[in-house]
C-alpha positions, -999 to 999 in steps of 0.1 A, spaced: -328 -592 217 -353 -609 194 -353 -602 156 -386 -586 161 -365 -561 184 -349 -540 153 -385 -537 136 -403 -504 147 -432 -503 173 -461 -489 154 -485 -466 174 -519 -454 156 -526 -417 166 -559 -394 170 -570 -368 196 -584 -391 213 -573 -397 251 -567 -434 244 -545 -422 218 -523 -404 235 -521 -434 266 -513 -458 236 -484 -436 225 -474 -431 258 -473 -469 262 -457 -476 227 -427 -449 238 -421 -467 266 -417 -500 245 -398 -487 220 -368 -477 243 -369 -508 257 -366 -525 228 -337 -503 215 -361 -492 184 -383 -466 167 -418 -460 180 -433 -450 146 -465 -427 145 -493 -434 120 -519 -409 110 -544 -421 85 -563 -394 66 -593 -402 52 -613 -375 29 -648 -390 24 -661 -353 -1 -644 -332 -24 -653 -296 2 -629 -313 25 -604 -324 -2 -605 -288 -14 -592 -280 27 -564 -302 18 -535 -278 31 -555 -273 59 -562 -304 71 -522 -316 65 -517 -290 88 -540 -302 110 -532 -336 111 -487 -320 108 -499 -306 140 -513 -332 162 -481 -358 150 -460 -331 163 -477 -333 198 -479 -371 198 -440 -370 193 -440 -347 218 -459 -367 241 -437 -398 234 -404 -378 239 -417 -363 273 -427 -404 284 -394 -420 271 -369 -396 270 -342 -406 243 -367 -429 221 -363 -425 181 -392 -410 169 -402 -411 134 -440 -392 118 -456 -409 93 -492 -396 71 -510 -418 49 -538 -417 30 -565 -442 33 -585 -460 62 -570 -464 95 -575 -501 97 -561 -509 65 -530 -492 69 -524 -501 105 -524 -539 94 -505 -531 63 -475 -515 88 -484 -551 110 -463 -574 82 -433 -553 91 -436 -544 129 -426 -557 158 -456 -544 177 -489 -524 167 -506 -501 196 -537 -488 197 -563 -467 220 -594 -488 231 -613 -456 215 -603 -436 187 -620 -401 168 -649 -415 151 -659 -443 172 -694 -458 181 -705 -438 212 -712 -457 240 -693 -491 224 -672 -506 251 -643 -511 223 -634 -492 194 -642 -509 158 -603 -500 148 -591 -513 180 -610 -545 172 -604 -552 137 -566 -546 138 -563 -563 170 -582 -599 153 -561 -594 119 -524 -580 122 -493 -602 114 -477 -585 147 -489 -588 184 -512 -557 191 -517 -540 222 -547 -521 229 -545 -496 255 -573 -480 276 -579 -441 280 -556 -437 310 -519 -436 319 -503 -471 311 -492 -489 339 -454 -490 347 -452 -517 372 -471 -551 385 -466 -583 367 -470 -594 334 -505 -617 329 -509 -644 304 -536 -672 295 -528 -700 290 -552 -731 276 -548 -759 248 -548 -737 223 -513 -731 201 -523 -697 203 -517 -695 238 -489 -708 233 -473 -680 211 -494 -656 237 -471 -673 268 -436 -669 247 -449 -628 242 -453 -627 276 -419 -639 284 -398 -617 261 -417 -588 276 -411 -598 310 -374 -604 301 -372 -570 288 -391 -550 315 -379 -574 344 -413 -576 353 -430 -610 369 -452 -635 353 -480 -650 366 -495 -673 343 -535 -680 347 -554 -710 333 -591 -711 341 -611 -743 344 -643 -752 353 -648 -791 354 -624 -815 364 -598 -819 396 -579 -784 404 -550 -803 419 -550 -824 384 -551 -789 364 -523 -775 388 -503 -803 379 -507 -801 345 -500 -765 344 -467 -767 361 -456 -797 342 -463 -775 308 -442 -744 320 -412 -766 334 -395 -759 297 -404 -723 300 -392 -721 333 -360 -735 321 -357 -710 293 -361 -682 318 -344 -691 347 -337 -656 361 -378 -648 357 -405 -649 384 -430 -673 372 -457 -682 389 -488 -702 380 -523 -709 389 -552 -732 375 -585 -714 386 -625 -724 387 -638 -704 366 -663 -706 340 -654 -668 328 -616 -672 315 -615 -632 309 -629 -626 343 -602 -653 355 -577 -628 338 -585 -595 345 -586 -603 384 -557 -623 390 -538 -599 398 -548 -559 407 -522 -545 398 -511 -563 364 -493 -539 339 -505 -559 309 -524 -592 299 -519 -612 271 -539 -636 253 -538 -659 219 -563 -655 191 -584 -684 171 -570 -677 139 -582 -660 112 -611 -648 94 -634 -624 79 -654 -621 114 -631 -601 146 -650 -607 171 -650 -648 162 -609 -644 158 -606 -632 192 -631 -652 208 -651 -640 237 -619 -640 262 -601 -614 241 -630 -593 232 -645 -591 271 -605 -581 282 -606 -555 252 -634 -539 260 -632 -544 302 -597 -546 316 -583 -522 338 -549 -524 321 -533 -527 283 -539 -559 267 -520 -576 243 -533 -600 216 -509 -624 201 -515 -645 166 
């Protein structure tokens, strides 16, 4: 167990149906890592008619946590649940709760999104600026089996995003396949390469199914949400940070957030 293991899995919640596939997911996590899955409701009261609602909309908002725990209990059976309400915007607070989490999950869509947009602006903004991984979860049931998929390039980032994908795989049991898209150069050179760089990895895991492949393609995200069918989650690296998302991701991790078939995870 990692010392990000006894920190709390963090899990935004709406009424949203990517909501409730996020908790769903985040459950699921949570009893795997022997911790709490923590709910997070931010309330946000933009005019004084709807502050003067206030009991009502606390029971409102009482009532939809008590579902999402509901929903989470029902998933995972046996996971610690804990509620929490704050006050203030939802991206704010969800990267406040990142500095002490060991995972932030998110719906691709939440209430109050851009109709239409392919990814939700909260989804976005927490997923380029958290101190945590975050995994952002599309408006279905999660997927529970298939292999874990990472990218891997010459980034550091990657490099963090390929260690993720390893503790997850050790926890679940699941397989990793490991996918590093190029488009100029020798394959057989860029297969070499790639299994020279996970021979540590592979030592550090020896009970894990690793496999790798170096593939032509000039579309890394497209690379990674086809490798494999069937993947139950794909996890890339960031570029750092700054005051533009969309830049911090890069155009690998926003295409995957907004396209894949399956959770993705974005790792700092």
């Amino acid at each position: 167990m990692t010392v990000s293991a006894t920190r709390p899995v963090v899990a935004g919640v709406d009424a949203s149906a990517a909501s409730f596939a996020a908790i769903r997911w985040a459950a699921n996590e949570a009893r795997l890592r022997d911790t709490t899955l923590r709910l997070l409701h931010a309330c946000f009261v933009e005019d004084t008619a709807a502050r003067d609602d206030g009991e009502l909309l606390l029971e409102h908002v009482h009532r939809r946590l008590r579902r999402s725990a509901e929903v989470a209990r029902e998933w995972a059976p046996g996971v610690r649940v804990e509620t929490v309400v704050r006050l203030g915007l939802a991206v704010d607070l969800l990267l406040a709760e990142s500095a002490d989490a060991a995972l932030v999950v998110l719906g691709s869509h939440g209430l109050g999104g851009l109709r239409g947009a392919l990814i939700g602006s909260v989804a976005l903004r927490v997923a380029a600026g958290a101190a945590c991984p975050v995994v952002v979860v599309p408006g279905h049931r999660p997927a529970t089996g298939g292999p874990i998929v990472v990218g891997l390039d010459a980034s550091a980032s990657s490099e963090h995003a390929l260690g993720f994908a390893l503790e997850q795989a050790a926890t679940t049991g699941a397989p990793v396949h490991v996918v590093h898209a190029w488009h100029t150069g020798d394959g057989g050179t860029e297969q070499a390469d790639l299994t020279a760089r996970l021979a540590s990895w592979v030592r550090k895991y020896p009970d894990l199914a690793i496999t790798a492949h170096a593939v032509r393609d000039r579309s890394p995200s497209w690379a990674l949400a086809n490798a494999v069918p069937d993947a139950r989650l794909i996890v890339v690296g960031t570029r750092g940070r700054g005051p533009v998302a969309g830049g911090l991701l890069g155009s690998t991790g926003n295409a995957l957030l907004a396209h894949a078939p399956c959770p993705v995870a974005v790792v700092h």
